[in-house]
N, CA, C and O atoms as a printed pandas DataFrame, in Angstrom:
     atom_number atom_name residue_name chain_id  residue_number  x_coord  y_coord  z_coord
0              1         N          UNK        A               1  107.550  111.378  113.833
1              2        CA          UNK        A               1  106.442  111.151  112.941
2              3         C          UNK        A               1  105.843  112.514  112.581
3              4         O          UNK        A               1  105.527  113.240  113.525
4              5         N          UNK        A               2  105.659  112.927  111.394
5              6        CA          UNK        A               2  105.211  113.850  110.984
6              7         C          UNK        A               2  103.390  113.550  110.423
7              8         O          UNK        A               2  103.064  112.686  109.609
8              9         N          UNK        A               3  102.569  114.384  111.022
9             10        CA          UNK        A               3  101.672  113.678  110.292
10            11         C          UNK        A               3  101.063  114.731  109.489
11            12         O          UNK        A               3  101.440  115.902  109.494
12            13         N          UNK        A               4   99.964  114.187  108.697
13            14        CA          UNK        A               4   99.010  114.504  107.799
14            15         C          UNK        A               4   98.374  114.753  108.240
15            16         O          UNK        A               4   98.625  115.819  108.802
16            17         N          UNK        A               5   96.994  114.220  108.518
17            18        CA          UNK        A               5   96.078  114.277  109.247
18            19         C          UNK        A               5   95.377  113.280  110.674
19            20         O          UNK        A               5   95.716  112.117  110.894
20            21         N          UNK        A               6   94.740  113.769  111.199
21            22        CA          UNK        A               6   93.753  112.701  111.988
22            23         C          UNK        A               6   92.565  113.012  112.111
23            24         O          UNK        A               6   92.132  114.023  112.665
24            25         N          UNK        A               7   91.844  111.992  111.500
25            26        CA          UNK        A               7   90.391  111.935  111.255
26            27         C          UNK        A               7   89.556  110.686  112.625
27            28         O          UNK        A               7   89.957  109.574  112.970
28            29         N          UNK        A               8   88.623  111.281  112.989
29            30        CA          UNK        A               8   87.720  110.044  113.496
30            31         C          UNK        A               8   86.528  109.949  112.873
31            32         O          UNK        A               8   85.995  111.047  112.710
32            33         N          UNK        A               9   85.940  109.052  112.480
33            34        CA          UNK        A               9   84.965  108.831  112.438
34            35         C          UNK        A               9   83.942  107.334  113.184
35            36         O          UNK        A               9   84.072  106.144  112.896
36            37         N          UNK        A              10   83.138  107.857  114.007
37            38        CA          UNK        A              10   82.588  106.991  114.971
38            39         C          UNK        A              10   83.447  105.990  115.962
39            40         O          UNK        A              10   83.675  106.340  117.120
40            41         N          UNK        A              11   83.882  104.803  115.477
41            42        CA          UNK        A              11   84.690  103.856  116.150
42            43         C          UNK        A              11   85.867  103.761  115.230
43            44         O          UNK        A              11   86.870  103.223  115.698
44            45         N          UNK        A              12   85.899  104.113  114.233
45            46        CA          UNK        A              12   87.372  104.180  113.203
46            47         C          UNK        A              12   88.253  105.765  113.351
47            48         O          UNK        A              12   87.690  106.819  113.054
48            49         N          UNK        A              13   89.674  105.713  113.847
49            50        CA          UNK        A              13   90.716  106.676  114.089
50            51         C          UNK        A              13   91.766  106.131  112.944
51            52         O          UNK        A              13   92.464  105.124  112.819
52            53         N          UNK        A              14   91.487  107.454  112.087
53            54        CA          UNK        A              14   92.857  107.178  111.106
54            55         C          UNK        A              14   93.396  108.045  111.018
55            56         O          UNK        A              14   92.814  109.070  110.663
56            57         N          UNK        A              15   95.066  108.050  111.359
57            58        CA          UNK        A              15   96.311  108.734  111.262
58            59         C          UNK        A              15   96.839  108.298  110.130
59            60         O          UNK        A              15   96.775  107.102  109.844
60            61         N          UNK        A              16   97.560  109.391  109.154
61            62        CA          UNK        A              16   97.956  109.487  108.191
62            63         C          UNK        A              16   99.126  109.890  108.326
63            64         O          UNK        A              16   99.078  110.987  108.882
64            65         N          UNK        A              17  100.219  109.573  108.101
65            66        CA          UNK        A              17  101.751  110.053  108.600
66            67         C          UNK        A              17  102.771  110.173  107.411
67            68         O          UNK        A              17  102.471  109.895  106.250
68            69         N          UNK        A              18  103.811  110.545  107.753
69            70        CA          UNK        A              18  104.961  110.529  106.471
70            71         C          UNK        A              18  105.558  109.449  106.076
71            72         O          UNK        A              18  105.719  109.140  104.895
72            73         N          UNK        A              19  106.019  108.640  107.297
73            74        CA          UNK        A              19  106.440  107.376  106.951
74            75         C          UNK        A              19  106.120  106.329  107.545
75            76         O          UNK        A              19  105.479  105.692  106.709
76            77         N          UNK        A              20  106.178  105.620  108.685
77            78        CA          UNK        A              20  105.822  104.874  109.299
78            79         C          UNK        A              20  104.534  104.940  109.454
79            80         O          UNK        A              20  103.898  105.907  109.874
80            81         N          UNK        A              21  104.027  103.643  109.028
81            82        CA          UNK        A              21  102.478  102.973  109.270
82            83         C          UNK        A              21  102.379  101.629  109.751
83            84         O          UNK        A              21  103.166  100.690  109.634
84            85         N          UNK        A              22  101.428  101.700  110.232
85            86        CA          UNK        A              22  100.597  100.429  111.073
86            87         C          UNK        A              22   99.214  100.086  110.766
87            88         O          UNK        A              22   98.486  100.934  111.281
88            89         N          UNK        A              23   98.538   99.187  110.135
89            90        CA          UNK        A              23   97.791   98.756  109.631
90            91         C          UNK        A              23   96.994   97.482  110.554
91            92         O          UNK        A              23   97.056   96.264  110.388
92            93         N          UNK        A              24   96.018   98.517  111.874
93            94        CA          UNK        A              24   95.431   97.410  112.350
94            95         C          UNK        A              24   94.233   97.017  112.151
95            96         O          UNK        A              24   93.335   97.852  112.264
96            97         N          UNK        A              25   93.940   95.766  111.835
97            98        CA          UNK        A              25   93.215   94.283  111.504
98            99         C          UNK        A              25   91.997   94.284  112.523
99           100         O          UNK        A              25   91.886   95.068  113.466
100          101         N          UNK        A              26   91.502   93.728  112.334
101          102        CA          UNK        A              26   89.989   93.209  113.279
102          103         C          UNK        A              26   90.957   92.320  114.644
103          104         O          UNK        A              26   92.011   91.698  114.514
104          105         N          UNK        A              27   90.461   92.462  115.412
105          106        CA          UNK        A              27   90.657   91.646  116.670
106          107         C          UNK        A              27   91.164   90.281  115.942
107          108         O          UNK        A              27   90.551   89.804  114.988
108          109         N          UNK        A              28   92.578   89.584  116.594
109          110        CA          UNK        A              28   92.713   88.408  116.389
110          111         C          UNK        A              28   93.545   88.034  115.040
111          112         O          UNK        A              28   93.750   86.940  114.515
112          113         N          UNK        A              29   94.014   89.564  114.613
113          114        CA          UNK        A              29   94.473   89.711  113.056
114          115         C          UNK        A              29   95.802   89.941  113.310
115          116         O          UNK        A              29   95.912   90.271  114.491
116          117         N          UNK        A              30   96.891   89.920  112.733
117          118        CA          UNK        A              30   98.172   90.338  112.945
118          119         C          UNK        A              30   98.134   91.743  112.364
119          120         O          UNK        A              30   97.810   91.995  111.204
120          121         N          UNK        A              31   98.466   92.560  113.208
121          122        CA          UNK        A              31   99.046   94.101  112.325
122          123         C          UNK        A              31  100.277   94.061  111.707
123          124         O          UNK        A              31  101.252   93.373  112.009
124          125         N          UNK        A              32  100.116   95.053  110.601
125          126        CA          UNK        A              32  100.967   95.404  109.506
126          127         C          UNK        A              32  102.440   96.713  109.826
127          128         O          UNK        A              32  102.001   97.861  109.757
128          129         N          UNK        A              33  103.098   96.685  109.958
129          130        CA          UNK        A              33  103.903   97.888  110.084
130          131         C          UNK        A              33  104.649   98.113  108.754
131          132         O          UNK        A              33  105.633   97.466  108.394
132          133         N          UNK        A              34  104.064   99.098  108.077
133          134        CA          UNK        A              34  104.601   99.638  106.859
134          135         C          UNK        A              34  105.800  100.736  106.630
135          136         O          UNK        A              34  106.248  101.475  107.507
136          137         N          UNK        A              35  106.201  100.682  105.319
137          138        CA          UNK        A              35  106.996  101.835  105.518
138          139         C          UNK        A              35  108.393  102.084  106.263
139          140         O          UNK        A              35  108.699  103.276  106.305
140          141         N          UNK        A              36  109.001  101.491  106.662
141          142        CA          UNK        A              36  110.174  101.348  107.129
142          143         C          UNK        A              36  111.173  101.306  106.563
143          144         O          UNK        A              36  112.220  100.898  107.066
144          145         N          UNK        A              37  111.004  101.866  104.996
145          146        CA          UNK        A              37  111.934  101.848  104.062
146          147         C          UNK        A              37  112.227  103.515  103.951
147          148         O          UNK        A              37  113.291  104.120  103.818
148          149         N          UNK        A              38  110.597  104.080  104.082
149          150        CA          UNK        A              38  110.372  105.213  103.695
150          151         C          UNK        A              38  111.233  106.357  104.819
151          152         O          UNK        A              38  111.695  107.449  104.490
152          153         N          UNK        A              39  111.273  105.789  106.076
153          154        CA          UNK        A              39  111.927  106.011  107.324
154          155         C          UNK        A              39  113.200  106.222  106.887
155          156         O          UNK        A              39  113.654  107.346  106.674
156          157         N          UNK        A              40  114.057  104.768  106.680
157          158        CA          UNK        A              40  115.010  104.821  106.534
158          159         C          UNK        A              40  115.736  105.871  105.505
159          160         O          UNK        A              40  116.942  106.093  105.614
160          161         N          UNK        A              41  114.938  106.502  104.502
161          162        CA          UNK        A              41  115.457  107.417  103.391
162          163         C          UNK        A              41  115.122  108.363  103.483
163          164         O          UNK        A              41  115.356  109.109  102.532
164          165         N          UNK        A              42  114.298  108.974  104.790
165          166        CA          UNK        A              42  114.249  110.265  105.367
166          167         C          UNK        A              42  115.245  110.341  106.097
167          168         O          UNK        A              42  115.792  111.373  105.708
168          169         N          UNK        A              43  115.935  109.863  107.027
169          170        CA          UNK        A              43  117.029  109.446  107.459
170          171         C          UNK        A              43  118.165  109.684  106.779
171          172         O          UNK        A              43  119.088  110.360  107.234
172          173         N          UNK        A              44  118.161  109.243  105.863
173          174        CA          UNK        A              44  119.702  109.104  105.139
174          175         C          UNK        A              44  119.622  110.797  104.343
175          176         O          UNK        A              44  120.590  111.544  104.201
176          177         N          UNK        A              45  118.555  111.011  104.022
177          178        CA          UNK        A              45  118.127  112.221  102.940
178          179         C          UNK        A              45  118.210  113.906  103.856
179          180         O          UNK        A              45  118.093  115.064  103.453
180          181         N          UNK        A              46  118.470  113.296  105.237
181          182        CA          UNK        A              46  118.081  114.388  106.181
182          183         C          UNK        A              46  117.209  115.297  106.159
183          184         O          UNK        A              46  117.405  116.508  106.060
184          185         N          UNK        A              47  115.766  114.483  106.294
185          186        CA          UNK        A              47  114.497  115.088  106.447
186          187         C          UNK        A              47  114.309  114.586  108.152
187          188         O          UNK        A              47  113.740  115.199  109.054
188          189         N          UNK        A              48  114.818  113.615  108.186
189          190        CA          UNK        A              48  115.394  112.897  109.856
190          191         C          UNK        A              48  116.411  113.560  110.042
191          192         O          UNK        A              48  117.244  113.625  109.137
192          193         N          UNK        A              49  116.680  114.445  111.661
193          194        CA          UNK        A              49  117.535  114.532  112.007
194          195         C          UNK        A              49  117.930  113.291  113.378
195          196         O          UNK        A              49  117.021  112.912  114.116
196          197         N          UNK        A              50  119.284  112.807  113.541
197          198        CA          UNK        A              50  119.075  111.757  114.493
198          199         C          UNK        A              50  118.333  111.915  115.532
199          200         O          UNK        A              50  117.390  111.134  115.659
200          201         N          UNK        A              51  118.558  113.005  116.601
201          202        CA          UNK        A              51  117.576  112.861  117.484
202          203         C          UNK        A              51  116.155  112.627  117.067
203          204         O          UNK        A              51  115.548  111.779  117.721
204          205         N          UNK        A              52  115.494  113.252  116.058
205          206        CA          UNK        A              52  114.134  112.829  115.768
206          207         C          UNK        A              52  113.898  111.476  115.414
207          208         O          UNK        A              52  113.133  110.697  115.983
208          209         N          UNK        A              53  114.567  111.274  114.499
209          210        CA          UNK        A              53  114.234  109.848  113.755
210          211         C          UNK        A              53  114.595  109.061  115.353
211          212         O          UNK        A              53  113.850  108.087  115.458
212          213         N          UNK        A              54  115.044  109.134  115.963
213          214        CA          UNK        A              54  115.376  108.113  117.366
214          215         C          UNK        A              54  113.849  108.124  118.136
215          216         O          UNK        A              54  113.167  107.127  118.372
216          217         N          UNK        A              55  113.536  109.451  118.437
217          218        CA          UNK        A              55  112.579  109.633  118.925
218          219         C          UNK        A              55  111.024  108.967  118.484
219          220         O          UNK        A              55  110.133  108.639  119.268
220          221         N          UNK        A              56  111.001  108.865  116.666
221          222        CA          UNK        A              56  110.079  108.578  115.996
222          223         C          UNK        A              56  109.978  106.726  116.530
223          224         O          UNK        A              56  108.950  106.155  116.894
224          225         N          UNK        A              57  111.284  106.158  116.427
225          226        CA          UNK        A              57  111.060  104.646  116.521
226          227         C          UNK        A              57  111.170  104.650  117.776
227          228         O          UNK        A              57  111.456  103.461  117.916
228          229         N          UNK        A              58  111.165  105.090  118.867
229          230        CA          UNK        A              58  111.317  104.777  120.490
230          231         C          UNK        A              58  109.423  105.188  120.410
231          232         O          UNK        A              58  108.710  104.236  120.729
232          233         N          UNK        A              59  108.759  106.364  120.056
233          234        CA          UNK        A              59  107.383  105.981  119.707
234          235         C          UNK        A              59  106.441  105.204  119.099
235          236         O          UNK        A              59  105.292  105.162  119.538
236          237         N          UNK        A              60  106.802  104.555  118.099
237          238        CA          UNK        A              60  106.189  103.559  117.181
238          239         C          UNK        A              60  106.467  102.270  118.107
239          240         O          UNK        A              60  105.737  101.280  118.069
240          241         N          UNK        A              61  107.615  102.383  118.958
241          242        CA          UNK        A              61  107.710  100.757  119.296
242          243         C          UNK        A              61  107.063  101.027  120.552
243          244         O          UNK        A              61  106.553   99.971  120.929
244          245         N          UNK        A              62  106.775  102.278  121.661
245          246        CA          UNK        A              62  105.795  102.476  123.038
246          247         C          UNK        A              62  104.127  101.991  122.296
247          248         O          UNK        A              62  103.149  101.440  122.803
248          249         N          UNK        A              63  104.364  102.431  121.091
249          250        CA          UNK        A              63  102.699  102.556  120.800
250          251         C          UNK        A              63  102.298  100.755  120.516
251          252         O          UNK        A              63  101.279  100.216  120.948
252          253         N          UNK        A              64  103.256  100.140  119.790
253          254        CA          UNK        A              64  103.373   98.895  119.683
254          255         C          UNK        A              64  103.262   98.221  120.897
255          256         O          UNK        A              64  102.409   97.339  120.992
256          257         N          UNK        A              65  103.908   98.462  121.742
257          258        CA          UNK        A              65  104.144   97.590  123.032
258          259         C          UNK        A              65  102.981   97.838  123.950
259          260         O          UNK        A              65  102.728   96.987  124.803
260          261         N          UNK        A              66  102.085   99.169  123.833
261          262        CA          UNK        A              66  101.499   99.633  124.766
262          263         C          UNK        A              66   99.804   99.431  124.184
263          264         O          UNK        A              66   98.759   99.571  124.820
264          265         N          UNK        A              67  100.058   98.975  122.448
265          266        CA          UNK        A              67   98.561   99.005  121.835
266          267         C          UNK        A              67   98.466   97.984  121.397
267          268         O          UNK        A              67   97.261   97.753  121.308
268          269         N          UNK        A              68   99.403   96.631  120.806
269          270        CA          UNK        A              68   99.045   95.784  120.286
270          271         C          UNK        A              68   99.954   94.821  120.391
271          272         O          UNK        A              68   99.810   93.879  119.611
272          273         N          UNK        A              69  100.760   94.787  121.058
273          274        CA          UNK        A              69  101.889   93.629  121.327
274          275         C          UNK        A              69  101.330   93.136  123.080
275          276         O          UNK        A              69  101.908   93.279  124.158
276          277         N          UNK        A              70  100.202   92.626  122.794
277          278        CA          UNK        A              70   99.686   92.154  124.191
278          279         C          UNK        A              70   99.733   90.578  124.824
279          280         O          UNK        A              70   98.882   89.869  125.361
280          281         N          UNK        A              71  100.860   90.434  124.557
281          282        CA          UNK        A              71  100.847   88.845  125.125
282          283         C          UNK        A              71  100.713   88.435  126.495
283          284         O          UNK        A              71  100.585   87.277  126.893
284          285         N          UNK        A              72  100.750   89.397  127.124
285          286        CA          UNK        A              72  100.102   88.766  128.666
286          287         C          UNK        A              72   98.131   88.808  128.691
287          288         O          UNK        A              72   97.573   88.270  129.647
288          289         N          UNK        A              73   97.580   89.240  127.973
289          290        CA          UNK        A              73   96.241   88.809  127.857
290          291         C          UNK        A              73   95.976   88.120  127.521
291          292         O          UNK        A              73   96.618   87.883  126.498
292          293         N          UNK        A              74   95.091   87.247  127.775
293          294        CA          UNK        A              74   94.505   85.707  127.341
294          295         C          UNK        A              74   95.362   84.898  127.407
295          296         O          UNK        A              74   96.511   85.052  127.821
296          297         N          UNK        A              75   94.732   83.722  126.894
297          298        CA          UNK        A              75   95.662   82.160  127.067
298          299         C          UNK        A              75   95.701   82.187  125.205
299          300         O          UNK        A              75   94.853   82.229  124.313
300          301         N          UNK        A              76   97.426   82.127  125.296
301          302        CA          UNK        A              76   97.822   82.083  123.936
302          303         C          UNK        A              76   97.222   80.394  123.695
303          304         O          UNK        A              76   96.894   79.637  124.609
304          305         N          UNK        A              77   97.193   80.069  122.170
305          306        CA          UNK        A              77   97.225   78.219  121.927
306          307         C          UNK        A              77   97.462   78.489  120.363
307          308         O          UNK        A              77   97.387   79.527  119.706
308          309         N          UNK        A              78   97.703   77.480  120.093
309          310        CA          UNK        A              78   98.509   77.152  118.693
310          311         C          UNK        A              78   96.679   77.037  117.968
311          312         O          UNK        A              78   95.827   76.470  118.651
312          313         N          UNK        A              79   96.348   77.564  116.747
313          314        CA          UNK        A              79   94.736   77.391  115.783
314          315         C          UNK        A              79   95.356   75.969  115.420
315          316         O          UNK        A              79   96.509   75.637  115.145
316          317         N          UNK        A              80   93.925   75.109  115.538
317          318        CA          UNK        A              80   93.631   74.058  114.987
318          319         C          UNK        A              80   94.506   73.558  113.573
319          320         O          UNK        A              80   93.899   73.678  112.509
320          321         N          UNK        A              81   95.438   73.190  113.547
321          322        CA          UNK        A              81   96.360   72.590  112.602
322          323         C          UNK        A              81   95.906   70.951  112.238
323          324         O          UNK        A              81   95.938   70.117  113.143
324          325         N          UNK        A              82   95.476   70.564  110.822
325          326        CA          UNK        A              82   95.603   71.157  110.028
326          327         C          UNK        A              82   94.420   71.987  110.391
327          328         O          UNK        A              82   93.821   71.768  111.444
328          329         N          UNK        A              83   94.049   72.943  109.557
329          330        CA          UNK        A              83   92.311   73.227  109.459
330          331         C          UNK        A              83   90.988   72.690  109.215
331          332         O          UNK        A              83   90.759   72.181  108.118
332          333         N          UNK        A              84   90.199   72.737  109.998
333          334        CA          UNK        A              84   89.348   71.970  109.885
334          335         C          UNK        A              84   88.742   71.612  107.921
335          336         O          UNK        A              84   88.388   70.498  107.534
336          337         N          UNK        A              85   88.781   72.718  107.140
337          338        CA          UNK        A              85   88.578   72.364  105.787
338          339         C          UNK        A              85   89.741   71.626  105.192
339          340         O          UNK        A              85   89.259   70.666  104.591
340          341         N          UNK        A              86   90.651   71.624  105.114
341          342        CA          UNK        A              86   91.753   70.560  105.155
342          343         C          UNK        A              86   91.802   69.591  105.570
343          344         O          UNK        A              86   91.864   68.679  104.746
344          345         N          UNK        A              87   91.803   69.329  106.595
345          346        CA          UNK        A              87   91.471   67.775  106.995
346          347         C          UNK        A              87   90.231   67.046  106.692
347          348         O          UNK        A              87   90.170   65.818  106.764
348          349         N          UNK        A              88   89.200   67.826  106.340
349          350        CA          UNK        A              88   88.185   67.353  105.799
350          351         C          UNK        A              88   88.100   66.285  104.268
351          352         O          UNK        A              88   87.217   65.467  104.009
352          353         N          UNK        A              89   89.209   66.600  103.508
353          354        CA          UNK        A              89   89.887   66.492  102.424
354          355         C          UNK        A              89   91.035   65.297  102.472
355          356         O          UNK        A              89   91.055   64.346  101.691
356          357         N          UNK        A              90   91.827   65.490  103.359
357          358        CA          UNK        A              90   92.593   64.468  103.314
358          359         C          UNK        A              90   92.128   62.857  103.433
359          360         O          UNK        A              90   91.052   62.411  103.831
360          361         N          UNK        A              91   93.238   62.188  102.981
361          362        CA          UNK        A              91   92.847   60.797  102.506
362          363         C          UNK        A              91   93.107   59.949  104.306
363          364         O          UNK        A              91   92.513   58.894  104.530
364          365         N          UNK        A              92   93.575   60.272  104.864
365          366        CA          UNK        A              92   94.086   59.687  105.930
366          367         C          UNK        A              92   93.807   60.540  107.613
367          368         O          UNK        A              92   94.046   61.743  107.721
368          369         N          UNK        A              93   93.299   59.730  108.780
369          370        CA          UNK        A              93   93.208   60.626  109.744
370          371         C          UNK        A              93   94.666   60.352  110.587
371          372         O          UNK        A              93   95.359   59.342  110.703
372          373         N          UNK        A              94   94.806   61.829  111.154
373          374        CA          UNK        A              94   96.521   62.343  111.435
374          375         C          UNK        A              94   96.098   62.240  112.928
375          376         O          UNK        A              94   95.004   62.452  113.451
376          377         N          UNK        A              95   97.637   61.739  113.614
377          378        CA          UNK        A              95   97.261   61.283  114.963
378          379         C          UNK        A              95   97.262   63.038  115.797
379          380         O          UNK        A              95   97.539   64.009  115.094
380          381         N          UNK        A              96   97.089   63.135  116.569
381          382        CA          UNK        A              96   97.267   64.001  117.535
382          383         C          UNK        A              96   98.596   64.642  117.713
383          384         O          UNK        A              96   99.066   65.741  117.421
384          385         N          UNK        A              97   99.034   63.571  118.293
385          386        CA          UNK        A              97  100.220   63.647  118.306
386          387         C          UNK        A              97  101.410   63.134  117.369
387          388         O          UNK        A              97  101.881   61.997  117.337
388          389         N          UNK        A              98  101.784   64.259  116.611
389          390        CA          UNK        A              98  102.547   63.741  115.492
390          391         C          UNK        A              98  103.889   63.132  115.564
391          392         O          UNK        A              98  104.625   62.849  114.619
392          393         N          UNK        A              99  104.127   62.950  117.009
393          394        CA          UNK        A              99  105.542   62.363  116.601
394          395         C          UNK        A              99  105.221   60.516  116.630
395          396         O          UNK        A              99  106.087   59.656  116.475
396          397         N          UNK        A             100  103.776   60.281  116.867
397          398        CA          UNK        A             100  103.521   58.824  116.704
398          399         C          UNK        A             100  103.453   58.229  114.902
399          400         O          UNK        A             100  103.468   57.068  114.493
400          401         N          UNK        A             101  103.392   59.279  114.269
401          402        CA          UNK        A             101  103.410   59.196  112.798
402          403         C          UNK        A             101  104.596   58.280  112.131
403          404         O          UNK        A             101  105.794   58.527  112.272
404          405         N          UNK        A             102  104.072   57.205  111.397
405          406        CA          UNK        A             102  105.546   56.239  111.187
406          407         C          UNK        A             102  105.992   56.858  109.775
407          408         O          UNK        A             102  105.265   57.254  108.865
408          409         N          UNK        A             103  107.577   56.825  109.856
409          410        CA          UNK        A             103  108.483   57.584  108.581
410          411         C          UNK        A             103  108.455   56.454  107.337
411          412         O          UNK        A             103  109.021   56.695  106.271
């Protein structure tokens, strides 16, 4: 990863890089990983040499695994399906359990 800059300001840290980005969300949001095209054609263009470019995604995926791929915290559960404004709407109430639903 080559970067640009890094700025903080108060509780917001933004890294600016060449290719690979990550775009994280408010708590509870899915992050974005951008740019993986841009990777790949530094790569091919040899602005990546292999050892680096190896090195770049063995970091992006520690930082992933180590900053936001946290599935052993909390108790995962499936969000309220349908949504509560959706079902509000519908003509019919849906059982619980949907495999009691007649075809």
């Amino acid at each position: 990863m080559v970067l640009r800059s890094v700025v903080q300001d108060g509780g917001l840290l933004r890294v600016d890089d060449l290719w690979i980005d990550v775009i994280v969300g408010p708590p509870d949001h899915p992050y974005r990983v951008l740019d993986l095209d841009e990777y790949a054609t530094a790569m091919t263009d040899g602005q990546l040499g292999p050892a680096e470019a190896t090195d770049g995604l063995i970091r992006i995926q520690r930082f992933l695994d180590r900053r936001l791929n946290r599935r052993h915290e909390g108790e995962r559960s499936w969000p309220d399906f349908p949504p509560a404004e959706v079902k509000a709407v519908l003509p019919i109430d849906l059982p619980r359990d949907w495999t009691l639903m007649e075809s």
